[in-house]
C-alpha positions as CSV (number, residue, x, y, z in Angstrom):
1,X,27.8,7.8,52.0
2,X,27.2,6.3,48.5
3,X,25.4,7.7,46.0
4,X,22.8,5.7,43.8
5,X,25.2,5.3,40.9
6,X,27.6,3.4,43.1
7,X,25.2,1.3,44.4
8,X,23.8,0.0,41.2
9,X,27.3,-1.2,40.9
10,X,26.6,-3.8,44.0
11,X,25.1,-5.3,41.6
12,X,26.6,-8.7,39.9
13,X,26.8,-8.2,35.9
14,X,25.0,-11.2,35.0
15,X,22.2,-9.9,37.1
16,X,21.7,-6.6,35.5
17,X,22.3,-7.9,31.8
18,X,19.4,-11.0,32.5
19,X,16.8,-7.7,34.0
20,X,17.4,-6.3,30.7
21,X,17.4,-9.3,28.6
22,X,13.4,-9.9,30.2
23,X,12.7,-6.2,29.6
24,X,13.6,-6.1,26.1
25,X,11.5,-10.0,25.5
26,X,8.5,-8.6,27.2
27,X,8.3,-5.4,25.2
28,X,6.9,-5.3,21.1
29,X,5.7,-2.4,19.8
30,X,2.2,-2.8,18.4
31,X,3.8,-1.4,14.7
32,X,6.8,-4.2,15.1
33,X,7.2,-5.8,12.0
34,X,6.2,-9.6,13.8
35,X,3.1,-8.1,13.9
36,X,2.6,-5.9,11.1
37,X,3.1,-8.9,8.9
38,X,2.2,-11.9,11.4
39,X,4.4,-15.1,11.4
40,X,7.1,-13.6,10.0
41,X,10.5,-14.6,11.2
42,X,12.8,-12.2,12.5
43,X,15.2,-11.9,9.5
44,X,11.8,-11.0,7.5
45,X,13.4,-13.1,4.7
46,X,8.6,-14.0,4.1
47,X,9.0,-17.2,5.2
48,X,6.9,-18.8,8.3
49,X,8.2,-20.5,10.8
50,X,9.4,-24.3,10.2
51,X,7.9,-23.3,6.5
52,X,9.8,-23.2,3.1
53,X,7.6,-20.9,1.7
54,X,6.8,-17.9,1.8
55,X,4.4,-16.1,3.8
56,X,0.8,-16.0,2.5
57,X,-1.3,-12.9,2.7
58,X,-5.0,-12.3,4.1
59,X,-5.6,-11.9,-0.1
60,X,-4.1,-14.5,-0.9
61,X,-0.7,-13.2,-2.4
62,X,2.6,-14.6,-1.5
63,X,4.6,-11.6,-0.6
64,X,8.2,-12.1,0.8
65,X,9.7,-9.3,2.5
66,X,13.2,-10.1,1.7
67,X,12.4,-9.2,-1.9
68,X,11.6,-5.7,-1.1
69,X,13.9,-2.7,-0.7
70,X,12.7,-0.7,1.9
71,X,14.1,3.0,2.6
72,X,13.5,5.4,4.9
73,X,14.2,8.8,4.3
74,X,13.3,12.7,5.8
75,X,9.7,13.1,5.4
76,X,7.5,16.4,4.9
77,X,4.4,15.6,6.6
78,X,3.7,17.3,10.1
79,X,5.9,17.3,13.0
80,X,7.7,20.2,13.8
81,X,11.2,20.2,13.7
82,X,10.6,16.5,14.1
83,X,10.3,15.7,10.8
84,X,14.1,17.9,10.0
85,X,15.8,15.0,11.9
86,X,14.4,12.0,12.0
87,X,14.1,9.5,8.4
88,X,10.4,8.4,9.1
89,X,9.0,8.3,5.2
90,X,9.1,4.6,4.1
91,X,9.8,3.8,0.5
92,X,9.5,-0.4,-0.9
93,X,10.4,-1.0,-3.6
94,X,10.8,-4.3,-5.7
95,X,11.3,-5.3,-9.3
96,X,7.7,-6.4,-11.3
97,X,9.5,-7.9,-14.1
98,X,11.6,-10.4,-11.8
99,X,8.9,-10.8,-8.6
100,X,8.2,-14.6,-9.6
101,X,6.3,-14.5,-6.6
102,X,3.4,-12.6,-8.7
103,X,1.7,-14.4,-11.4
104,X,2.1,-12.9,-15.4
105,X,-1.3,-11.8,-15.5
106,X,-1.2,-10.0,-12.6
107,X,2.9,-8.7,-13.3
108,X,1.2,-7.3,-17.0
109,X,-1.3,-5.5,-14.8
110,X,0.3,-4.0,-12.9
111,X,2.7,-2.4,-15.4
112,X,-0.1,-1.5,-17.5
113,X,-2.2,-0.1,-14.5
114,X,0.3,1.5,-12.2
115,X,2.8,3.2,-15.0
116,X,3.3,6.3,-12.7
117,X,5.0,4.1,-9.7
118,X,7.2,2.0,-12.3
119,X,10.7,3.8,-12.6
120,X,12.9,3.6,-15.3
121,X,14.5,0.3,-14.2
122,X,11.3,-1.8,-13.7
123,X,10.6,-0.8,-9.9
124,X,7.4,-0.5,-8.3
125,X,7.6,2.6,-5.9
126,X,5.5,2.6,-2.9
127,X,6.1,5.4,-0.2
128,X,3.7,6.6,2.6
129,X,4.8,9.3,4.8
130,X,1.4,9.7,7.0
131,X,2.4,8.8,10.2
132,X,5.3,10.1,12.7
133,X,6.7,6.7,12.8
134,X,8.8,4.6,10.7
135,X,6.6,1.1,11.5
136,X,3.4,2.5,10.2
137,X,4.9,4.3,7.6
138,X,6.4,0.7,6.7
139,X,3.0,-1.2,7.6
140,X,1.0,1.9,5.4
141,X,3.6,0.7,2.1
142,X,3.0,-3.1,2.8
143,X,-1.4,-2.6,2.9
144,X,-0.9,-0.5,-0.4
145,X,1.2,-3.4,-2.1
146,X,-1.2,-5.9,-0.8
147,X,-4.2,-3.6,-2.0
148,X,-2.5,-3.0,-5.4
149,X,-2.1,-6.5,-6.1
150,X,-5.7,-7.5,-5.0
151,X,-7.1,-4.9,-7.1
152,X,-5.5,-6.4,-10.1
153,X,-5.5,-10.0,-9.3
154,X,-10.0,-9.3,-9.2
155,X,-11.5,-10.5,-12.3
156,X,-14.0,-8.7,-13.7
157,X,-17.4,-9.8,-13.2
158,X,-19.5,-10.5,-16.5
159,X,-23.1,-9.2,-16.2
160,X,-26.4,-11.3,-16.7
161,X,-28.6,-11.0,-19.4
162,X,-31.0,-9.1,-17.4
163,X,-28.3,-6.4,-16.7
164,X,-27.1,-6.2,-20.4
165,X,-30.2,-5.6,-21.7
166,X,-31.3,-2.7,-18.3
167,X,-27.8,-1.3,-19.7
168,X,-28.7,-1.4,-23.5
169,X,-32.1,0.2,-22.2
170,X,-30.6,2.8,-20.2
171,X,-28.0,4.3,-23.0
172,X,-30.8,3.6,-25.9
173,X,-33.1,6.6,-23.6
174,X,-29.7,8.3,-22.7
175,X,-29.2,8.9,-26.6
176,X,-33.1,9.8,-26.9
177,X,-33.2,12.5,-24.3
178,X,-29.5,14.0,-25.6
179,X,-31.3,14.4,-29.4
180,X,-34.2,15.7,-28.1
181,X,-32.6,18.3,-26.4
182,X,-30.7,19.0,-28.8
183,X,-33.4,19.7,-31.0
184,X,-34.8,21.4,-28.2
185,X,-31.7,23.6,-28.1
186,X,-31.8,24.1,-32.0
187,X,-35.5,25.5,-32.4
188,X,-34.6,27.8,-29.3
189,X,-31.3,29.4,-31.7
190,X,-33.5,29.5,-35.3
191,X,-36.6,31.2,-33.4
192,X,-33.8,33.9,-32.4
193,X,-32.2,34.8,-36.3
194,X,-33.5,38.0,-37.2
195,X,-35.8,37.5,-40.8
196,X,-35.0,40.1,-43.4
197,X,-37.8,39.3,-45.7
């Protein structure tokens, strides 16, 4: 009597090895990178398909993925002992100095706006460590670099006169109502001195 083991091996090679080739097309995690950054290639060098650019962004920004340094290392969010063996904290990281794939304004601003993330050699640091899983950690990085570059790539809007002058208005009875308590404040102390007359 054979046992199952043995008769899997009834089996012709090619036969098995096709079964799995179809399980492992059919199957993509919804936190893949194909769809965490959509029409991406698979060597995620950020360029499309049949395209010698790179990849555009929903704001706009050409980020290629091949430029980043991504690094995944022990993270100490929850999990249990999970989070003692497995690398699931994501760290990108990518020069600002050489990404030619920003503009200048928008390289100066971040430098001047995100000084804390900028390392001694010129890197932006991004991490996220909020999720169990290496993919979202990874997808979590790529929104804040996409939000970060949005964020500073927004001119700011110049206000009408209408607003100027409601904002002149507004400090000029700011400043009226700080001196008048302040007198307020001032009468309240003298009325308090003790008179030696």
């Amino acid at each position: 009597m054979l046992g199952r083991g043995a008769q899997l091996l009834r089996f012709p090679a090619a036969v098995l090895r096709s079964r799995a080739g179809l399980l492992q097309r059919e199957y993509r995690s919804a936190y893949s990178p194909e769809l965490l950054y959509p029409n991406s290639r698979a060597d995620y060098s950020g360029r499309e398909q049949g395209q010698d650019g790179p990849l555009q962004n929903s704001c706009g920004t050409d980020i290629p993925i091949g430029r980043l340094t991504v690094t995944y290392c022990r993270s100490s969010g929850p999990g249990g002992q999970n989070v003692n063996k497995v690398n699931t904290k994501a760290e990108v990281r990518f020069h600002v100095a050489t990404a030619d794939w920003l503009s200048e304004d928008v390289r100066s601003a971040l430098i001047t706006q995100h000084q804390n993330r900028i390392n001694r050699a010129g890197q932006l640091i991004v991490t996220s460590e909020v999720s169990r899983y290496q993919m979202r950690n990874l997808a979590d990085c790529l929104q804040k670099i996409r939000d970060m570059v949005a964020a500073v790539s927004q001119k700011p809007k110049q206000p009408s006169k209408e607003e100027a002058e409601l904002r002149r208005m507004r400090v000029e009875s700011m400043q009226r109502e700080r001196l008048r308590q302040k007198k307020i404040h001032s009468t309240i102390k003298q009325d308090r001195r003790v008179r030696l007359d």
